[in-house]
C-alpha positions as CSV (number, residue, x, y, z in Angstrom):
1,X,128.1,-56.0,-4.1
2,X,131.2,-57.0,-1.7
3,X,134.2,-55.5,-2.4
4,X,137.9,-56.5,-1.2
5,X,140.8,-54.2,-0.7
6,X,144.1,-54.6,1.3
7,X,145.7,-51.2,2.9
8,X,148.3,-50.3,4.0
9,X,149.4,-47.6,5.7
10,X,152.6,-46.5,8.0
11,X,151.7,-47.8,11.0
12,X,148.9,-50.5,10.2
13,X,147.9,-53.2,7.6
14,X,144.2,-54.3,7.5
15,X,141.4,-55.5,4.8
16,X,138.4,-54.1,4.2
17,X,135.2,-56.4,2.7
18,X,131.8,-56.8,3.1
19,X,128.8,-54.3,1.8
20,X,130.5,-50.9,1.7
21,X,126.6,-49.9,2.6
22,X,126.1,-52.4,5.8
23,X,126.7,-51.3,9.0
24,X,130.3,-50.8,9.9
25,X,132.3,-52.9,11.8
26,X,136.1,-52.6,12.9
27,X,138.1,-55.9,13.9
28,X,141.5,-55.0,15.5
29,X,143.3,-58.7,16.1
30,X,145.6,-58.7,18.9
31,X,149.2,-56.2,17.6
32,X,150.9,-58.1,20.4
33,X,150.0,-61.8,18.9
34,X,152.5,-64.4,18.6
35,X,150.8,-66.4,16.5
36,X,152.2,-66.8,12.8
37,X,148.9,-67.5,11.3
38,X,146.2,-64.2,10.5
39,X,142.7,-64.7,10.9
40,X,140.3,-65.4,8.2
41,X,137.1,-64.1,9.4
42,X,134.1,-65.8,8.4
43,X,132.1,-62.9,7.8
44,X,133.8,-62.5,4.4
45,X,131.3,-64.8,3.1
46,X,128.4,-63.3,5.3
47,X,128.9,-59.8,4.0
48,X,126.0,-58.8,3.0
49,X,124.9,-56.6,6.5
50,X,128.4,-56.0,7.6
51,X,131.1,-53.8,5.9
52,X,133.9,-54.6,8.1
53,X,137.8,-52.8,8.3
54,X,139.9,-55.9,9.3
55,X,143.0,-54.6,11.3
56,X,145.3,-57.7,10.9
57,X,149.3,-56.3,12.2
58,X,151.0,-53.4,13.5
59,X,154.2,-52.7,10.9
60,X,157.1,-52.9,12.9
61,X,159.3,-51.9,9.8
62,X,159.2,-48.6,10.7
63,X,160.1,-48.8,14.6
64,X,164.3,-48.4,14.0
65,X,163.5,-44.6,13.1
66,X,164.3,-42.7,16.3
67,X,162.1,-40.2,15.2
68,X,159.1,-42.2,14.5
69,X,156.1,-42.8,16.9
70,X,154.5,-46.2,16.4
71,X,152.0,-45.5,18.9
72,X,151.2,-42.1,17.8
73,X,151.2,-43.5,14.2
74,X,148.8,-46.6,15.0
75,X,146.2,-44.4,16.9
76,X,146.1,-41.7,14.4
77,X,145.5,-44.7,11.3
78,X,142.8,-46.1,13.4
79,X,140.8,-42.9,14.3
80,X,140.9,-41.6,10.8
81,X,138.9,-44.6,9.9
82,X,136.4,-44.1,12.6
83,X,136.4,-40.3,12.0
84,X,135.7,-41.4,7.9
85,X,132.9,-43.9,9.0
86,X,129.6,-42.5,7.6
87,X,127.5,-44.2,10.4
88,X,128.7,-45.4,14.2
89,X,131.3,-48.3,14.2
90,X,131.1,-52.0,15.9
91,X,134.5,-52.5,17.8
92,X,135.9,-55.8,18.1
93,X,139.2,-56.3,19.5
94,X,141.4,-59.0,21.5
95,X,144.3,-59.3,23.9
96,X,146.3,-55.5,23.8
97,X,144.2,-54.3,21.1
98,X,141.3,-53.7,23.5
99,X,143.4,-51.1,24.9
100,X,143.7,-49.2,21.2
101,X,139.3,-49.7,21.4
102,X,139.2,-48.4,24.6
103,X,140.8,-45.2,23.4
104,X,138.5,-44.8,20.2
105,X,135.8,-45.3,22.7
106,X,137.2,-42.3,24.8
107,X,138.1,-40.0,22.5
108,X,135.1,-40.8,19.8
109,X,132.3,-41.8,22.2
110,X,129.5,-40.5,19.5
111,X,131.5,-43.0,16.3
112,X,130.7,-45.9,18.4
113,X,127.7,-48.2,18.4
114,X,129.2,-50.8,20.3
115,X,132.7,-52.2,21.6
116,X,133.2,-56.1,22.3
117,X,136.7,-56.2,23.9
118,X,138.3,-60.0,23.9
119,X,140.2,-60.8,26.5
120,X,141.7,-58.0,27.7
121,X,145.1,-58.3,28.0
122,X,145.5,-55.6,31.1
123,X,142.3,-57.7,33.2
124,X,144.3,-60.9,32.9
125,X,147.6,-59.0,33.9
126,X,149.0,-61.0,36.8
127,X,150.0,-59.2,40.2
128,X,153.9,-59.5,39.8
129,X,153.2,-58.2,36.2
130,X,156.3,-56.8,34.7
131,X,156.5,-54.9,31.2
132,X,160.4,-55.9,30.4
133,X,159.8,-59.7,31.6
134,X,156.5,-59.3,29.8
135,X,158.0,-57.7,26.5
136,X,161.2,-59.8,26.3
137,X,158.7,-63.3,26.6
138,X,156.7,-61.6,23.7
139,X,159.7,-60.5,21.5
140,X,161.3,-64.0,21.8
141,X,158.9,-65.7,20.8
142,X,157.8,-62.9,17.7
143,X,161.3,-61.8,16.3
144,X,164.9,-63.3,15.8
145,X,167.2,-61.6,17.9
146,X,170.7,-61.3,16.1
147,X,168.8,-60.4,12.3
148,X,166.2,-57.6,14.5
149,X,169.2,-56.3,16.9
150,X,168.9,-52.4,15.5
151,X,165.8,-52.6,16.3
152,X,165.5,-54.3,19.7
153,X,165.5,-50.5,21.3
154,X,163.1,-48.8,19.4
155,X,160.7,-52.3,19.5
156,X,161.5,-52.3,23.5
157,X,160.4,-48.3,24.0
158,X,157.6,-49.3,22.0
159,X,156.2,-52.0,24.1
160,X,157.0,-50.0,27.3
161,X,155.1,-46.9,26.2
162,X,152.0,-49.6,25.0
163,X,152.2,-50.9,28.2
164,X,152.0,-47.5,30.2
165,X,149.2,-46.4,27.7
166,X,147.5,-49.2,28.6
167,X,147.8,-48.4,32.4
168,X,146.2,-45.0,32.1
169,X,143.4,-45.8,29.6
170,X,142.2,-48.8,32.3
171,X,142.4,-47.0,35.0
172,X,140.5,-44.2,33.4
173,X,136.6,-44.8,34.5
174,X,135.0,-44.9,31.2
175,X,131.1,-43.8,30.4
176,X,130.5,-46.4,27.9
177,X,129.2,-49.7,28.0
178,X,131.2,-52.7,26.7
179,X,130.6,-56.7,26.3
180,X,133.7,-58.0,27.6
181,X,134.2,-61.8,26.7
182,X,137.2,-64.1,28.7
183,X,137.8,-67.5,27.2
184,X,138.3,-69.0,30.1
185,X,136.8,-68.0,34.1
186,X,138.4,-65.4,35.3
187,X,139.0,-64.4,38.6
188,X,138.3,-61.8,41.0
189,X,141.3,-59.9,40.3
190,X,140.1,-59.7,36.3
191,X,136.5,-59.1,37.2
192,X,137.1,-56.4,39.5
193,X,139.6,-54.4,36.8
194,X,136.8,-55.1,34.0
195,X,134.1,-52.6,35.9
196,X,136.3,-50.0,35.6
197,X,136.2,-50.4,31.7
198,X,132.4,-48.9,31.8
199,X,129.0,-48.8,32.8
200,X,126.4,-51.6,32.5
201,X,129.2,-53.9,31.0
202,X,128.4,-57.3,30.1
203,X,130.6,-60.4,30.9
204,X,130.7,-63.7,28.8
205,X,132.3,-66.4,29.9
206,X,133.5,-69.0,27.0
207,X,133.8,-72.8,28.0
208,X,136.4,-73.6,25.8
209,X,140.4,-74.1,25.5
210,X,142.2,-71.7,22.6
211,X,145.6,-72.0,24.0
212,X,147.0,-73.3,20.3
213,X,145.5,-70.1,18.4
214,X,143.8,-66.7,18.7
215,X,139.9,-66.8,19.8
216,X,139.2,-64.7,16.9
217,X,140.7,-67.3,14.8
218,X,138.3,-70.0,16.4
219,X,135.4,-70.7,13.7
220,X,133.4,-71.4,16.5
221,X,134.4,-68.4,18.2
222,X,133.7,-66.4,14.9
223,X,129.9,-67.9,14.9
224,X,129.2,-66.5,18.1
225,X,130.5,-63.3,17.5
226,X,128.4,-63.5,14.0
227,X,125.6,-63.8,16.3
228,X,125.9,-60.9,18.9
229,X,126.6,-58.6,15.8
230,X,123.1,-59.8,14.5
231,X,121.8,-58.9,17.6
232,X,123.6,-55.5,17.5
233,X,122.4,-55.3,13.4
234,X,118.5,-55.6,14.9
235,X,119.3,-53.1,17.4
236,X,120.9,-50.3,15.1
237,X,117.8,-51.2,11.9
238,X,115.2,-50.5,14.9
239,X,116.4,-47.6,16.4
């Protein structure tokens, strides 16, 4: 039986389909995307080992209330699913949202069967990096400035406090293993900050260009990542 539900709660909105009796799987899309168009993951139609939460956007609705935490908000929604999860999780995230799977993988080590983090938006980080050059490039090309003005603050202390989050979780040494995959070849720089992300990590390299979308909205993309979550699916039935 596949069942198909949308949520949505304070913070997040995601979908959940698949077997509600397969093995779990939680797909976080990148919160900091600029891309207009949500991913439609293939494994809706190959449910039937999978049941899979879908974390498609952060709600930035909330973010002109000076009292609200969207952080706090968005880590909170995404532990109580992995704290509701009757059996360990698959993580699969992209871009920033490897930093929110980094975290579940910190703070709820025995949830976790696995973590597949996507490009990792802090291992491609450049060295002359800067969080307000880097959040005003992101919120020019997400929002409309004049019609999103009372919230330019609140969106701004947002992305600074991401961005700082970020910092501590990667330099953090973790005790996990992880299968970090670039899209393109990355350099030295991003290879050296990826073995701090834990032990025995795995690198894939993709030979391919996804500059005009998402990776995880690349069918092709989605087929291998059908494919190392059947190997995980053998792994978890055997052990």
């Amino acid at each position: 039986m596949t069942l198909y539900k949308i949520h949505f709660q304070s913070s997040i909105l995601y979908d959940t389909y698949g077997n509600p009796f397969g093995v779990p799987v939680l797909l976080i899309e990148d919160v900091f995307s600029t891309f207009q168009n949500e991913t439609d993951f293939l494994m809706k139609s190959q449910n039937r080992k999978f049941q899979v939460t879908h974390i498609k956007k952060i709600n930035f609705n909330n973010v002109d209330s000076a009292e609200y935490s969207l952080l706090d908000s968005t880590l909170k929604s995404l532990e109580e699913i992995i704290i509701g999860s009757a059996s360990k999780i698959i993580i699969i995230s992209e871009g920033f949202s490897c930093t929110l799977a980094l975290h579940l993988s910190m703070t709820h080590p025995s949830k976790i069967n696995s973590s597949y983090l996507i490009n990792p938006e802090f291992c491609l980080r450049k060295n002359d990096y800067n969080p307000a050059f880097a959040f005003w490039d992101w919120y020019s090309k997400k929002f409309e400035f004049l019609p999103n003005l009372a919230k330019f603050p609140f969106l701004l202390d947002f992305y600074l406090k991401f961005s700082n989050f970020s910092e501590r979780i990667y330099n953090h040494e973790q005790d996990f293993s992880n299968h970090i995959i670039f899209s393109a070849r990355p350099t030295e720089s991003n290879v050296e900050k990826s073995r701090f992300l834990g032990k025995k990590n795995t690198i894939s390299i993709l030979d391919q260009n996804f500059e005009s979308t998402t990776i995880l909205n690349s069918p092709v993309f989605q087929k291998l990542m059908i494919w190392f979550l059947e190997k995980d699916h053998l792994q978890i039935t055997d052990t």
